[in-house]
C-alpha positions as CSV (number, residue, x, y, z in Angstrom):
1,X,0.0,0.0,0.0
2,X,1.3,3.4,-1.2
3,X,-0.1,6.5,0.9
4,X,0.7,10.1,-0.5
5,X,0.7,13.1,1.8
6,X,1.0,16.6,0.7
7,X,1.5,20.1,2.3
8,X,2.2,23.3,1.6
9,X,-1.0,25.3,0.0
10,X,-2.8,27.8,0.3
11,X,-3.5,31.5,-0.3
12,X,-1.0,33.9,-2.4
13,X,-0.7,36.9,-4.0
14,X,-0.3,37.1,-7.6
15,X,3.7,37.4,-8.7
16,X,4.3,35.4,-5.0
17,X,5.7,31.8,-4.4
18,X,4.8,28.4,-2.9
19,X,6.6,25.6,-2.4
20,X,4.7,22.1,-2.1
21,X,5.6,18.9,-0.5
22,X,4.5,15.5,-1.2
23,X,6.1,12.7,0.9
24,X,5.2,8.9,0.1
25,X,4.8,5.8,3.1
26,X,4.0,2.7,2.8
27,X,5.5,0.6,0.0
28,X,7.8,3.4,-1.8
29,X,10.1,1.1,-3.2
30,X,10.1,0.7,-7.2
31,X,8.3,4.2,-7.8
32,X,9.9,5.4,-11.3
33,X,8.0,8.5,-11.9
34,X,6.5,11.3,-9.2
35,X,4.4,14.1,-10.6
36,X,2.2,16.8,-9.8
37,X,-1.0,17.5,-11.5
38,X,-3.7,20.3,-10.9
39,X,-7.2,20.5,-11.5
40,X,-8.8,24.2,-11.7
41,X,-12.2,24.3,-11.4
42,X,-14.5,23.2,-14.3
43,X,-11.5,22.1,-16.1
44,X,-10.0,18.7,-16.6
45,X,-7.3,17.7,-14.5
46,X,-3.8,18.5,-16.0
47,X,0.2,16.9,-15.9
48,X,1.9,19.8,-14.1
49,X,5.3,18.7,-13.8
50,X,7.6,15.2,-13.6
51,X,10.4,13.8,-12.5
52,X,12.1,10.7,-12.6
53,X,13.4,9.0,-9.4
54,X,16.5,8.0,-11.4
55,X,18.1,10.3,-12.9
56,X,16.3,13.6,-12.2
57,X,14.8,13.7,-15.9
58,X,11.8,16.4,-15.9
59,X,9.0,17.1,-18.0
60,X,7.0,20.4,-17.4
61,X,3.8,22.3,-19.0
62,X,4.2,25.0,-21.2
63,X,2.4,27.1,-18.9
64,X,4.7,26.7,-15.9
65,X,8.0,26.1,-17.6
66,X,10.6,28.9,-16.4
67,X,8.1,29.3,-13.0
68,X,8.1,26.0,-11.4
69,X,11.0,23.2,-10.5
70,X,9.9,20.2,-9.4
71,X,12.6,18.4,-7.6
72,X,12.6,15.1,-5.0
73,X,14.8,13.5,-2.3
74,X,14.6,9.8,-3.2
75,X,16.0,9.4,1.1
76,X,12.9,10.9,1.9
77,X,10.4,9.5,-0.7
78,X,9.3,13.3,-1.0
79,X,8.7,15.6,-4.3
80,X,8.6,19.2,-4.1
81,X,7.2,21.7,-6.6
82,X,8.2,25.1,-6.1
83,X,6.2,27.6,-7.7
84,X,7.0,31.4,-8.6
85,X,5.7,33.6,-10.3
86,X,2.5,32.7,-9.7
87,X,-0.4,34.1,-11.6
88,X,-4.6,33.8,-10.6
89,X,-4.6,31.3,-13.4
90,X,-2.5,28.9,-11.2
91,X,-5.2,28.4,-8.6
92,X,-6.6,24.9,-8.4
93,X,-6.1,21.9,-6.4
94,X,-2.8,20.3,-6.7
95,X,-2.4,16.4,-6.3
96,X,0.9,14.3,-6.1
97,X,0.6,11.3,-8.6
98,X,3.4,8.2,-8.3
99,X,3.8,5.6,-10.4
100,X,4.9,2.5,-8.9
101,X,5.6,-0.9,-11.0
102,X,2.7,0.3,-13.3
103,X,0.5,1.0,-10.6
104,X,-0.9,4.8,-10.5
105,X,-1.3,6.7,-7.0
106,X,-2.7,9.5,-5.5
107,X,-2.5,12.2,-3.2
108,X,-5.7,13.8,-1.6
109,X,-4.8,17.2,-3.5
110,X,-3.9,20.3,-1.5
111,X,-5.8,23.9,-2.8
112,X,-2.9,26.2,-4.0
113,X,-5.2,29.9,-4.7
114,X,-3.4,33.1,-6.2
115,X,-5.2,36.4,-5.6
116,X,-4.6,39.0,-8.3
């Protein structure tokens, strides 16, 4: 059993930053890919950012790339996303995703809102 916790939202001013946690228990061995994904309301829920537990390799959204770094500590089965510059457009509910062996999992989402 994989359990996903994050931390780390809330409210911010537009042009402000936000860093978010995710940290993984349970069965955390053999997790390839960690992610963040967002879902702003009435919209469809989106790939944010990516990272590879080996090697470091990341993939980002054209609408955060040169804003937010995802990073992770594979000793502490966490992944970070560290937003700046962040714009009204950013505010939705953000949710850690791991992939482990094939096998998809998720956090419970944590609200991330940007006032203008």
């Amino acid at each position: 059993q994989v359990q996903l916790v994050e931390s780390g939202g809330g409210l911010v001013q537009g042009g402000g930053s936000r860093r978010l946690s995710c940290t993984v228990s349970g069965s955390a061995s053999g997790i390839n890919v960690m992610a963040w994904y967002r879902q702003a309301p009435r919209k469809q829920r989106e790939l944010v950012a990516e990272i590879t537990t080996s090697g470091g390799i990341t993939t980002y959204a054209d609408s955060v790339k040169g804003r937010f770094t995802i990073s992770r500590d594979n000793a502490k089965n966490t992944v970070y996303l560290e937003m700046n510059s962040l714009q009204p457009e950013d505010t939705a509910v953000y949710y850690c995703n791991v992939n482990r062996m094939g096998a998809r999992y998720w956090g419970q989402g944590t609200q991330v809102t940007v006032s203008s």
